[in-house]
C-alpha positions in Angstrom: 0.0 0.0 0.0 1.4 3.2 -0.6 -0.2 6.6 0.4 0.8 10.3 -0.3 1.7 11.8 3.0 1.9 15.5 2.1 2.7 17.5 -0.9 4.1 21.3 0.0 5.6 23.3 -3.1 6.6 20.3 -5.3 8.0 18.2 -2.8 5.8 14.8 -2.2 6.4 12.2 1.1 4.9 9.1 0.4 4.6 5.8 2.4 4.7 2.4 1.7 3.8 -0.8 4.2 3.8 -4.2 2.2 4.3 -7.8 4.0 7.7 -8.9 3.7 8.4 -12.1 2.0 10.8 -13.4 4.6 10.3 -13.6 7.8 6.7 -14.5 7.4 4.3 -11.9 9.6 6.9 -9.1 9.3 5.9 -5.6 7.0 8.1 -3.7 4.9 7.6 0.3 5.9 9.3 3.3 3.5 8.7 6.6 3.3 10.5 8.1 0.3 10.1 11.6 -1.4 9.8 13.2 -4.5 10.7 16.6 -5.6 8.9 17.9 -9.0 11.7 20.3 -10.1 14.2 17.5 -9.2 16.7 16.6 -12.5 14.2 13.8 -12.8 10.9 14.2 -11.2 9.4 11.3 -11.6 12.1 9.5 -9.4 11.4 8.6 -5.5 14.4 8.6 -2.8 14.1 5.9 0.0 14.3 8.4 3.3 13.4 5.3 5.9 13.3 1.8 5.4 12.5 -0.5 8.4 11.6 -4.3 8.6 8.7 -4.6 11.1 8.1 -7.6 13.1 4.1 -7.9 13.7 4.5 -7.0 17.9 6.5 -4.0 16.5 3.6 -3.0 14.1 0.9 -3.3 16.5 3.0 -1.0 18.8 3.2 1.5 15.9 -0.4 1.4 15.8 -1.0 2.5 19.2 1.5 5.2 18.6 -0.6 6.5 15.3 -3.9 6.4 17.3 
């Protein structure tokens, strides 16, 4: 899943959660950005990239709530 996070003057934040193929139960979570003026706008840069284990997901959750 990915969703748009914010978009202020050009530059987008998305993020992404998918289920990671191995470990089994663990998700995948990236936020990259985007800038439109960038030499080539159309290309995303990872900022975060973390392996969640299903605990740590449920506490991020709680967090969000």
């Amino acid at each position: 899943m990915k969703i748009k996070l914010s978009n202020v003057e050009g530059y987008h934040t998305y993020a992404y959660l998918e289920p990671a193929a191995d470990p089994v139960g663990y998700y995948s979570l990236k936020f990259t950005s985007q800038w439109e003026t960038a030499k080539d706008p159309v290309a995303e840069q990872t900022k975060f990239n973390i392996l969640l284990s299903p605990d740590a997901l449920n506490n991020l959750r709680t967090l969000i709530k």
